[in-house]
Structure formats: C-alpha cells, structure tokens
VOFIDO-326180 format. One line per field, with one value per atom (N, C-alpha, C): residue number from 1; atom name; x, y, z. Coordinates in pm, whole numbers. Layout:
// residues N
num [NUM;...];
atomo [CA;...];
c1 [X;...];
c2 [Y;...];
c3 [Z;...];
END
This chain:
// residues 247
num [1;1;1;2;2;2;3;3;3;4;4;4;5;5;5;6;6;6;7;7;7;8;8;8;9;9;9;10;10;10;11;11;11;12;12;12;13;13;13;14;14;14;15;15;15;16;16;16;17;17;17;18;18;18;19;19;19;20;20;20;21;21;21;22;22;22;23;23;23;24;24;24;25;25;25;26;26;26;27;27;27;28;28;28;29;29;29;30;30;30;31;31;31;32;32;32;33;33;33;34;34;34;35;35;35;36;36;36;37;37;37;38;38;38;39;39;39;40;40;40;41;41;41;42;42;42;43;43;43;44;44;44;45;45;45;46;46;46;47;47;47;48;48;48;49;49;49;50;50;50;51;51;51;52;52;52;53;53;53;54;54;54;55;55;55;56;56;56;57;57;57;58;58;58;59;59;59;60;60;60;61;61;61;62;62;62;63;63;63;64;64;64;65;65;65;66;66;66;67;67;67;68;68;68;69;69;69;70;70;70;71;71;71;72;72;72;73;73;73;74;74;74;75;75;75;76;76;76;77;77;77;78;78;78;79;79;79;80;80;80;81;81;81;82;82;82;83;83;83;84;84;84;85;85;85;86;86;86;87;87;87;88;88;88;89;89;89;90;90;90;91;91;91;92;92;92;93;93;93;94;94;94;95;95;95;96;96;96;97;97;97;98;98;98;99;99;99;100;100;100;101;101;101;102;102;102;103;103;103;104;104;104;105;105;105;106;106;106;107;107;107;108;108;108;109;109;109;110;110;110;111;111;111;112;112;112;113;113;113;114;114;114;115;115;115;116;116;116;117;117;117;118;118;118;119;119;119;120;120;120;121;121;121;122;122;122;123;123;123;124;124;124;125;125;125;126;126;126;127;127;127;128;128;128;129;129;129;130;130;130;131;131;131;132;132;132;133;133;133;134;134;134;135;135;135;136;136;136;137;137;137;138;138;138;139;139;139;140;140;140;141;141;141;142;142;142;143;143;143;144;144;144;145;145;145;146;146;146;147;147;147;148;148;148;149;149;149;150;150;150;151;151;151;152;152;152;153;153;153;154;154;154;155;155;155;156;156;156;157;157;157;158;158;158;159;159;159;160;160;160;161;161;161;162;162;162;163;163;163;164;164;164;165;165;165;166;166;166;167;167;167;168;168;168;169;169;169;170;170;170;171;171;171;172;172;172;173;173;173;174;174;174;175;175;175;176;176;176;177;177;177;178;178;178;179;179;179;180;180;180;181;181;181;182;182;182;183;183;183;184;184;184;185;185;185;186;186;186;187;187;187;188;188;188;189;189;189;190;190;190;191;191;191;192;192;192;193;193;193;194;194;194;195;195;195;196;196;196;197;197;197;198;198;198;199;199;199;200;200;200;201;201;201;202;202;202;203;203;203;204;204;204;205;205;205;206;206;206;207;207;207;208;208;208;209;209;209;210;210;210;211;211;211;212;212;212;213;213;213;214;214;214;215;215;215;216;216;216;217;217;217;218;218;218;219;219;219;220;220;220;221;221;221;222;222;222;223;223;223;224;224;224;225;225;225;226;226;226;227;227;227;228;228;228;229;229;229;230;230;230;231;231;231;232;232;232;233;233;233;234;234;234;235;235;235;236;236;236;237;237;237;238;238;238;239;239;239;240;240;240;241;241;241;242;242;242;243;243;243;244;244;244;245;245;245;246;246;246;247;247;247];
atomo [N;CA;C;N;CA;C;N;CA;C;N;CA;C;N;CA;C;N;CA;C;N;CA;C;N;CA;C;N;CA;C;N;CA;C;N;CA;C;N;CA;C;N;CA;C;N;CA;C;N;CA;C;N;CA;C;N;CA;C;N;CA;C;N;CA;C;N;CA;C;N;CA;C;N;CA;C;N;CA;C;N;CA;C;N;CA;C;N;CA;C;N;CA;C;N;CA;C;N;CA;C;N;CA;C;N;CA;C;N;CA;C;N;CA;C;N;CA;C;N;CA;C;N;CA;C;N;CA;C;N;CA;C;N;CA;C;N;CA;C;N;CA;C;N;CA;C;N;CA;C;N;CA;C;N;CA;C;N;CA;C;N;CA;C;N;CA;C;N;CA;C;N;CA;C;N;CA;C;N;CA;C;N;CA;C;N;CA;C;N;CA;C;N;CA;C;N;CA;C;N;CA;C;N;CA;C;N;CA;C;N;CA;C;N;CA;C;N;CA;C;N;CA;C;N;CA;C;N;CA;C;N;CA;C;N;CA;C;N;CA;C;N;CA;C;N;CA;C;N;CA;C;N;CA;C;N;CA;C;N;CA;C;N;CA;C;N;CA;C;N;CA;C;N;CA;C;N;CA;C;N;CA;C;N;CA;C;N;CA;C;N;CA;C;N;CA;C;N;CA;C;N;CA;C;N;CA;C;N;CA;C;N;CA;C;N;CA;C;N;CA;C;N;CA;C;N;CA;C;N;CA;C;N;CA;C;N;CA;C;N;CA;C;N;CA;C;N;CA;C;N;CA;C;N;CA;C;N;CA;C;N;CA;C;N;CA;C;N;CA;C;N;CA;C;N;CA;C;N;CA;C;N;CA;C;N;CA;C;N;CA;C;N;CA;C;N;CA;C;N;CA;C;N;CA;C;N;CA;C;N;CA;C;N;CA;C;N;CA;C;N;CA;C;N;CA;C;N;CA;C;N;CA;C;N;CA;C;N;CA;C;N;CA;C;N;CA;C;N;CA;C;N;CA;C;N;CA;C;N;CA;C;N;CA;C;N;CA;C;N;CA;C;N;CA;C;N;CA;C;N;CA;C;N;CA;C;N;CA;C;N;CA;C;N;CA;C;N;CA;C;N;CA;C;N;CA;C;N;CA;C;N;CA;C;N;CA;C;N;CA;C;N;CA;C;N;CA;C;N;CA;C;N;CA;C;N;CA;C;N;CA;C;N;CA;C;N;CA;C;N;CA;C;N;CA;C;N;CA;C;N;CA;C;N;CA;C;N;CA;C;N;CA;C;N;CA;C;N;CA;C;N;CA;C;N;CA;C;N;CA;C;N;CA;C;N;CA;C;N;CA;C;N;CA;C;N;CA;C;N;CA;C;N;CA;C;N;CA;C;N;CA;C;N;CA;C;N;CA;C;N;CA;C;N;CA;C;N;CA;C;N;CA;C;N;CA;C;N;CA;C;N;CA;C;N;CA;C;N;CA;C;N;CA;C;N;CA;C;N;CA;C;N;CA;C;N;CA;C;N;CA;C;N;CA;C;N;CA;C;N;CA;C;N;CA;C;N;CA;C;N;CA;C;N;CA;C;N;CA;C;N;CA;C;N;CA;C;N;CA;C;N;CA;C;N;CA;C;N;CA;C;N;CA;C;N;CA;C;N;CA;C;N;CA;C;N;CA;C;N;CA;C;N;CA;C;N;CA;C;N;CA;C;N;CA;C;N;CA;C;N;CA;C;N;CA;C;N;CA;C;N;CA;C;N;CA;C;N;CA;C;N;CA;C;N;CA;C;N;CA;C;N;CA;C;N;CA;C;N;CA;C;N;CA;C;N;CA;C;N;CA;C;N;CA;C;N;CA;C;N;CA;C;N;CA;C;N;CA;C;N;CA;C;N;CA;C;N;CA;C;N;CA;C;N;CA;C;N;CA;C;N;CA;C];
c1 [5578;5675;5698;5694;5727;5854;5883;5984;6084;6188;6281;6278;6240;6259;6370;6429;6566;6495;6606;6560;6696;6639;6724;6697;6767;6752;6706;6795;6838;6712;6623;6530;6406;6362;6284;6253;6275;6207;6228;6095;6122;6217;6342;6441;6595;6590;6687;6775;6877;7022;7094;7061;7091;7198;7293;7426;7317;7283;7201;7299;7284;7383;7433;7577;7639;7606;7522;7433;7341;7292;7154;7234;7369;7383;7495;7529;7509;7460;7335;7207;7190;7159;7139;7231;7318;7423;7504;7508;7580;7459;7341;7200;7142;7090;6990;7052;7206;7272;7189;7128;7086;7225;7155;7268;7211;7299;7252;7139;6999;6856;6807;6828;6669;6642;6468;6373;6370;6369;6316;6231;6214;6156;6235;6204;6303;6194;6231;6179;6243;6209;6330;6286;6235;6169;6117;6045;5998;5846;5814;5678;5660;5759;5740;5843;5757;5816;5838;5922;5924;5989;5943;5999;6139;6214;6390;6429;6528;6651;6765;6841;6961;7041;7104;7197;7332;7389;7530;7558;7627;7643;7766;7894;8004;8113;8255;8306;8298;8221;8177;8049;7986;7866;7741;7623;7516;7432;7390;7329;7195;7126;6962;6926;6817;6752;6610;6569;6416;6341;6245;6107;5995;5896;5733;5707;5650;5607;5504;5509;5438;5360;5259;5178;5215;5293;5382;5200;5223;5165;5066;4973;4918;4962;4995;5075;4942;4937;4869;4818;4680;4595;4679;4687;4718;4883;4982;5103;5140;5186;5201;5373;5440;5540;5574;5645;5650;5752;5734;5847;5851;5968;5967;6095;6099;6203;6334;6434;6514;6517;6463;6545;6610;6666;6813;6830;6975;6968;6906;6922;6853;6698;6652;6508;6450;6532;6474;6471;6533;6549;6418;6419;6246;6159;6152;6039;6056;6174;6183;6133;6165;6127;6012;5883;5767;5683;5747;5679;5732;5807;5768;5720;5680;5613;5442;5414;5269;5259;5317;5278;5338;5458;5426;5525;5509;5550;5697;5729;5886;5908;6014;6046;6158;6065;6167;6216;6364;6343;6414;6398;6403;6486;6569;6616;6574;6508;6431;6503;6436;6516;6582;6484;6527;6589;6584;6618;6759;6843;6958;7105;7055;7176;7170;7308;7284;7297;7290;7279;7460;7501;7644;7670;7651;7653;7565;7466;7387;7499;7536;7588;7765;7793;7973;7899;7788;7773;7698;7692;7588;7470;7368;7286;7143;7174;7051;7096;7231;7243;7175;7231;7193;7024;6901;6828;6753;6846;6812;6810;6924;6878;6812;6767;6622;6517;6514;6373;6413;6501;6486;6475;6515;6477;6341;6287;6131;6069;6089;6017;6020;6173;6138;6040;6037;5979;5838;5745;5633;5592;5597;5604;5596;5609;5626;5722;5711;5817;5846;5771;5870;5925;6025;6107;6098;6053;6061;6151;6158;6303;6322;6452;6455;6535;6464;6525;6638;6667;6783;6775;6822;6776;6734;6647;6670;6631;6633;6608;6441;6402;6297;6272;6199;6146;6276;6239;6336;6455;6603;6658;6642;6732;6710;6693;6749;6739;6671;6563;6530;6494;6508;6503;6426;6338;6211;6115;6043;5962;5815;5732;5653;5488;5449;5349;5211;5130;5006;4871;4808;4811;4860;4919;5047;4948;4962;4908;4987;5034;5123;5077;5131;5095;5141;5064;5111;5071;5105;5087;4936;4846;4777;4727;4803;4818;4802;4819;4837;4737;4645;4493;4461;4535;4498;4485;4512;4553;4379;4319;4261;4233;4132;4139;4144;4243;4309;4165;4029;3944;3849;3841;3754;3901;3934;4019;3887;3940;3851;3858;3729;3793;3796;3743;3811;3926;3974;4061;4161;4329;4365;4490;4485;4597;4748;4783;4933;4905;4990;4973;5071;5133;5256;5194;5288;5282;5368;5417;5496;5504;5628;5616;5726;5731;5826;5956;6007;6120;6076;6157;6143;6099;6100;6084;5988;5926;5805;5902;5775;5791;5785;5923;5858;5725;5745;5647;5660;5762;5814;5792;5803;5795;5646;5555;5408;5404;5389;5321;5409;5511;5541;5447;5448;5417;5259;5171;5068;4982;5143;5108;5104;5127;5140;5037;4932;4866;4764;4693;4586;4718;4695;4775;4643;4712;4621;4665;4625;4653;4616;4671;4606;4549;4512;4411;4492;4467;4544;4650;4643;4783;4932;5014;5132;5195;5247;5316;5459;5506;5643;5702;5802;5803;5841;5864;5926;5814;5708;5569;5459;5481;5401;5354;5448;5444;5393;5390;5313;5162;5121;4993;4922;4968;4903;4888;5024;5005;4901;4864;4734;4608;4606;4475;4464;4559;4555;4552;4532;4528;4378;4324;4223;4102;4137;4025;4002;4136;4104;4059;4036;3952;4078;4193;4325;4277;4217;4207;4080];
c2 [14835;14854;14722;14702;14604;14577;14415;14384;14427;14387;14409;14271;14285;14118;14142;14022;13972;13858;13832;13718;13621;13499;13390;13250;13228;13136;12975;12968;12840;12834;12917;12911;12826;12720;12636;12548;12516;12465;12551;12530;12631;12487;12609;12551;12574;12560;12566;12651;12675;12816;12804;12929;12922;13067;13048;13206;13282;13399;13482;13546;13538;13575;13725;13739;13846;13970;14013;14132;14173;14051;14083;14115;14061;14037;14192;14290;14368;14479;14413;14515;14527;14396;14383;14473;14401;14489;14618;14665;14780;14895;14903;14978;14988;14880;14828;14847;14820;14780;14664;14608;14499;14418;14334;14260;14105;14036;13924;13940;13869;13864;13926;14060;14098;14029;14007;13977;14034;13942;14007;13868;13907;13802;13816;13679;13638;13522;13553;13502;13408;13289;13243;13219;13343;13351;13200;13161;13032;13016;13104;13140;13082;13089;13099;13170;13202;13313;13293;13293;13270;13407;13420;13503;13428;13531;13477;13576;13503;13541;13525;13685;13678;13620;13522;13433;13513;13490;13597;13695;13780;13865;13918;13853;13866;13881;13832;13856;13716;13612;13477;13516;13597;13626;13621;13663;13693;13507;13479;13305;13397;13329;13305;13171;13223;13089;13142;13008;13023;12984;13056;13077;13025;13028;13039;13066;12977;13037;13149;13236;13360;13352;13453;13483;13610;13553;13649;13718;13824;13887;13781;13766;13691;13661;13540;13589;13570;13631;13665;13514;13478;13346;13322;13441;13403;13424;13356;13349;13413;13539;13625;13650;13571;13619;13738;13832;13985;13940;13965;13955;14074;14157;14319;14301;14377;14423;14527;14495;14572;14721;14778;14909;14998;15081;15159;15276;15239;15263;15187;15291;15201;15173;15197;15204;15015;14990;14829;14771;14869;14847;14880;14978;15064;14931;14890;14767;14682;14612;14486;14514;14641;14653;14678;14704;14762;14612;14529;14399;14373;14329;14237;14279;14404;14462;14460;14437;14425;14294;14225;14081;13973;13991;13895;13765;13656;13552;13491;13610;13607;13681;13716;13838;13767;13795;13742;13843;13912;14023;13972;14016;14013;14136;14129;14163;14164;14279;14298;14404;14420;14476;14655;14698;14822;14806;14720;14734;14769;14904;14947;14882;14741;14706;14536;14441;14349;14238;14159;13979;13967;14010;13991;14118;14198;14339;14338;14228;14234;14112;14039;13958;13990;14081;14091;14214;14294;14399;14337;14183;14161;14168;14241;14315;14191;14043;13933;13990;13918;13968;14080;14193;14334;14301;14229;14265;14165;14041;13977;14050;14121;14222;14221;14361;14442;14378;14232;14154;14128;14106;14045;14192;14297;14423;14438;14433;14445;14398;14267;14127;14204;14237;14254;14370;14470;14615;14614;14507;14475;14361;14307;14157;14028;14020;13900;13806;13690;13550;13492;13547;13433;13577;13535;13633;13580;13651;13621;13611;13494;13402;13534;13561;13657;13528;13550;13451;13455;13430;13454;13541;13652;13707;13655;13677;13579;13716;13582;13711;13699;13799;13814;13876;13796;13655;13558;13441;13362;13314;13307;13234;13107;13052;12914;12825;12818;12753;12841;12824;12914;12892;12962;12912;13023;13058;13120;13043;13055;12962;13047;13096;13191;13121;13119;13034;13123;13055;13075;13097;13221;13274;13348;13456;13552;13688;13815;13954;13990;14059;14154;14275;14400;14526;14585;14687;14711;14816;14943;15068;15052;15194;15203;15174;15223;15224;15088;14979;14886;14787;14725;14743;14630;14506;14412;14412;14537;14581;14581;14507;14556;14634;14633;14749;14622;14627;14525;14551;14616;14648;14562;14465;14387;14256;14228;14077;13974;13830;13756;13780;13766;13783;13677;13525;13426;13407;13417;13369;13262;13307;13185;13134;13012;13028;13060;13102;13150;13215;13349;13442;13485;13532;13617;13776;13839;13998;14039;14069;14102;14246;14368;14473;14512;14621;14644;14733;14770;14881;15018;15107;15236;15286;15213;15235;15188;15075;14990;14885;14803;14652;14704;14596;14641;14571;14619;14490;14372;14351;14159;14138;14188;14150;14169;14236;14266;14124;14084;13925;13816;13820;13735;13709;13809;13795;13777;13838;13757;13631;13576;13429;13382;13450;13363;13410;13522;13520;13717;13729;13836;13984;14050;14204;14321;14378;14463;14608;14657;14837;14906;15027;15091;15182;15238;15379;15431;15558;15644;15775;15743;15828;15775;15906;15789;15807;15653;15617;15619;15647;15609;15429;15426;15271;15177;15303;15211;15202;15260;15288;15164;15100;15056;14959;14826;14736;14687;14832;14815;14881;14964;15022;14861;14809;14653;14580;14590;14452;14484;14593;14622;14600;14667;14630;14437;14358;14245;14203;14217;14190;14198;14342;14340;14325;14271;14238;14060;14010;13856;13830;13953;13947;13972;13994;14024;14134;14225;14338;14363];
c3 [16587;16479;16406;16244;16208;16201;16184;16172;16083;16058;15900;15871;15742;15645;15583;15551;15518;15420;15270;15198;15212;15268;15338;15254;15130;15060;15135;15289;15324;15402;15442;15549;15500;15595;15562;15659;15775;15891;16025;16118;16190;16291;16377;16445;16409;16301;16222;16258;16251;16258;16134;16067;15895;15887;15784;15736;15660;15718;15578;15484;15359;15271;15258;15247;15313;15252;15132;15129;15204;15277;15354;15536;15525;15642;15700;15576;15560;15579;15507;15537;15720;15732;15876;15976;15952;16093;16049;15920;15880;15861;15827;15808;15905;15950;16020;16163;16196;16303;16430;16338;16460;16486;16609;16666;16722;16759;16860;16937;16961;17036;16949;16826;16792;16644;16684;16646;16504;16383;16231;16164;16046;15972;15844;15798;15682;15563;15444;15355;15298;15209;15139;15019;14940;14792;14732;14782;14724;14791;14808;14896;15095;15122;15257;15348;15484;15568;15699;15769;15913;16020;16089;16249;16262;16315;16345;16456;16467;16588;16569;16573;16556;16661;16625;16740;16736;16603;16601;16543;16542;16379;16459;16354;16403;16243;16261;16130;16023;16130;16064;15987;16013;15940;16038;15991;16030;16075;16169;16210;16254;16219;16289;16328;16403;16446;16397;16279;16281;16359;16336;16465;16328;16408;16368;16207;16129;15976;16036;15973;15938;15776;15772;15648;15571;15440;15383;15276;15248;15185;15022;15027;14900;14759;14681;14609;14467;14358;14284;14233;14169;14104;13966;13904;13746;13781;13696;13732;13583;13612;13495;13455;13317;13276;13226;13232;13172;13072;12910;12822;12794;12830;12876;12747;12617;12579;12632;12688;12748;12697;12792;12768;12808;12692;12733;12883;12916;13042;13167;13265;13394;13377;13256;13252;13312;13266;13277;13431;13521;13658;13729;13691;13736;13690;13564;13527;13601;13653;13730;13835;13894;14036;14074;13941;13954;13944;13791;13776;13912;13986;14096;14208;14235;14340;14276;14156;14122;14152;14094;14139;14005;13957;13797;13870;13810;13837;13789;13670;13630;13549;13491;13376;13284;13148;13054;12946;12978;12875;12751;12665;12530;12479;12299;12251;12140;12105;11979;11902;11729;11633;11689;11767;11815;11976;12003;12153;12141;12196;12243;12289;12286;12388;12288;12293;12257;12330;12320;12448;12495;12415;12467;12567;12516;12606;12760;12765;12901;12968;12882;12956;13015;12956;12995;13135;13114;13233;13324;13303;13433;13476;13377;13419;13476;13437;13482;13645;13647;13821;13894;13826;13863;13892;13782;13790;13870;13940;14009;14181;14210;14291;14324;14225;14248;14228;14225;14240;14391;14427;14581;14653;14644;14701;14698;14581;14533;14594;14655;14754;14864;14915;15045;15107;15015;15052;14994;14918;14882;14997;15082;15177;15074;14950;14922;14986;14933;14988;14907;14741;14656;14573;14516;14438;14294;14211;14047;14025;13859;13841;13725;13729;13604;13535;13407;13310;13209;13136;13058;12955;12945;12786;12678;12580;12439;12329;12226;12108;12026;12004;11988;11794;11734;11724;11734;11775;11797;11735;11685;11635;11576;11507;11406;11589;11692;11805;11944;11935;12011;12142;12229;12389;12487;12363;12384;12436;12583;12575;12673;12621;12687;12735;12857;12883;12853;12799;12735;12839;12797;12708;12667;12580;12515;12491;12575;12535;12492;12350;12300;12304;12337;12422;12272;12168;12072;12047;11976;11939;11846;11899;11880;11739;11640;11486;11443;11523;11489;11427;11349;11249;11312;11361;11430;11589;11613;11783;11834;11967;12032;12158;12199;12339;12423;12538;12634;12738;12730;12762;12717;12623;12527;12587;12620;12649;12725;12659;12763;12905;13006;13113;13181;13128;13163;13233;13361;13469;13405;13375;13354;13459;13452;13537;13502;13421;13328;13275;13251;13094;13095;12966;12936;12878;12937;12876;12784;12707;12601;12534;12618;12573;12501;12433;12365;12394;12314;12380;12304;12350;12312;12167;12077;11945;11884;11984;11942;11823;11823;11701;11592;11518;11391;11335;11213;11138;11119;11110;11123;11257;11359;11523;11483;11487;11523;11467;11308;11272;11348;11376;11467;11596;11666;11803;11761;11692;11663;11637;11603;11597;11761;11853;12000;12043;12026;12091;12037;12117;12097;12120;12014;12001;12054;12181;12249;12239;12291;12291;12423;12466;12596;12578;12483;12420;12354;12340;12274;12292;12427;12462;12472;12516;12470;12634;12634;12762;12787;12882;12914;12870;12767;12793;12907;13007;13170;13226;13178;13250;13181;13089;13006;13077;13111;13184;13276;13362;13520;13497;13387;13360;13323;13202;13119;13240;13289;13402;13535;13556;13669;13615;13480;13383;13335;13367;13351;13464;13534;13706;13743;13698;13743;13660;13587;13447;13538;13550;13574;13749;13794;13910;14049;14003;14096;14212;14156;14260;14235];
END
C-alpha cells in the first residue's frame, strides 16, 4: 500500500522534526486519521521528497520527523508557462488542476477583452489563493514535488505598465478562422527549454488581442472541431509535450 503524501513547505534535510501546515495536518489526522509512528511521505514543492514519521499529532499540531529523500515522480524537460485566460465560474479550477497534473511549470492567468470577471473581482474573492490550493492538491495526487507558482493576474495585452512577463517561446492557441493560425502539428519540434502557452477565454480573442499576441510568438490552431474552453489547455498542452519529445 502506498504511502499518503503531504506538501510540507519546511521539509528539507533528512533528520529534521518540522509543523506540517494545518490544512495538511488536517488532512492527516481528521481524513486520513493517522497518528503518532505512522509512516507517510511528504513533499516540499520545490522538487524534493522525503519518507516521514509522525512524532505527534496533538492540539499543537501535526511534527514529523524526516526520513530518507525519496524519487518524486519526473518533472517535465521543457518548463512550460500556461497564460490561461480566466474563465467564468469554477471553470478555471478544472484548468489549474489539469495544467499541473500534466506537467506545466506555472500558470499565468490573464484578463482579456471578453474574459467574465475583472482583476479586482479575483482579487477581493481570493481566487490566486483558491487556485493555489488546487495546485498543491494537484501535486499531491499526480506524485509531483514541486508545485506550480500561480502568478499574479495581469491584463492582457498589457497596460501602459505592464507586469506581463511570458518566457519564450510564446504558442498562442487561436480559433481556427484565424488566416495567420497554424496547425500546432507543423510547430518546430526543436526541444526548448521554456515555452509559454497562451489560451483564451470563452469567447475567444479579439482582433486587437490576435495582432497583439502575434507579436510574441507563432498563432496555432487544434483542427477544426470545437473544444471545451476548460478542455483546451490540457488537449495543446499534451500535443506540446509530446511534439518536444515529453511522452
């Protein structure tokens, strides 16, 4: 039977007796009902993993003692940003939780001319938190060990100050119609080590977004059917995975 993994920010030499933070510790003794002596493993999203021992779990909180580094699950060659336009509803939860169970290296969502919701509105509901979560959920139930940074919202194309900053090379994922759009089937398959993905929200780009985002980089397409936009993300991002030799 495998263990239960736990994500333990402080964990980092084996020996150590570290507080796992009180969601996980939670999880542990209210779900899980482990107790003092048993055996789990713990991550501390920064790519490494160790075997532990519960020493206490009391109303002071959950103590381990680390054990042994362990071999957390592989983490992907190309280090892939997702610039996922938010979308409405929980839809954007399903994306976070799918990009970091495929493998992307961080998620930067964006606020574009149709996107549903505005930067002030993600920020009074919380929702970076919320979707910081479900990246550390995502980790634990995929075996990763590092947890994607969810980044700060921004606005898409950028403001007069923009704090847009997307690492190269740039795929923009764009409706078929689109005259400069190619088949993400014809991409170099040159191996790189960084790329950004860039999808849209429910309504698609406009035309001022399409020549924008063109300027950062190659505008692709997925054929000609039509996709879920919670679905879009994790279809591009497997076909970009395995074009650059991922799977």
């Amino acid at each position: 039977m495998s263990l239960a993994r736990f994500f333990a920010p402080a964990a980092g030499v084996t020996g150590d007796r570290i507080l796992l933070p009180v969601d996980e510790a939670e999880h542990l003794t209210r779900v899980l009902r482990l107790s003092a002596g048993d055996r789990v493993r713990v991550f501390n999203g920064r790519g490494a993993e160790f075997e532990a021992v519960v020493d206490t779990a009391d109303r002071s909180g959950v103590y381990l003692h680390i054990g042994a580094p362990c071999a957390p699950a592989p983490e992907p060659r190309v280090a892939i940003t997702l610039a996922q336009a938010v979308l409405k509803g929980d839809k954007m939860d399903g994306v976070v939780r799918d990009a970091v169970m495929v493998g992307v290296a961080a998620i930067q969502p964006i606020i574009t001319a149709r996107t549903e919701i505005s930067l002030g509105a993600l920020t009074r509901g919380r929702r970076r938190d919320r979707w910081e979560r479900i990246a550390v959920s995502s980790a634990k139930q995929c075996g990763r060990a590092v947890v994607p940074l969810i980044l700060e919202p921004q606005l898409f194309p950028p403001a007069e100050t923009p704090g847009l900053r997307l690492p190269s090379p740039v795929v923009v994922l764009v409706e078929p119609g689109v005259a400069s759009g190619m088949s993400l089937g014809s991409l170099d398959v040159v191996k790189p080590d960084t790329a950004t993905l860039m999808v849209g929200p429910e309504g698609g780009w406009t035309a001022d977004e399409v020549h924008a985002a063109s300027a950062l980089g190659a505008l692709i397409t997925l054929g000609q059917r039509t996709l879920r936009a919670d679905a879009m993300a994790l279809v591009a991002l497997s076909v970009l995975f395995a074009r650059w030799g991922e799977f």
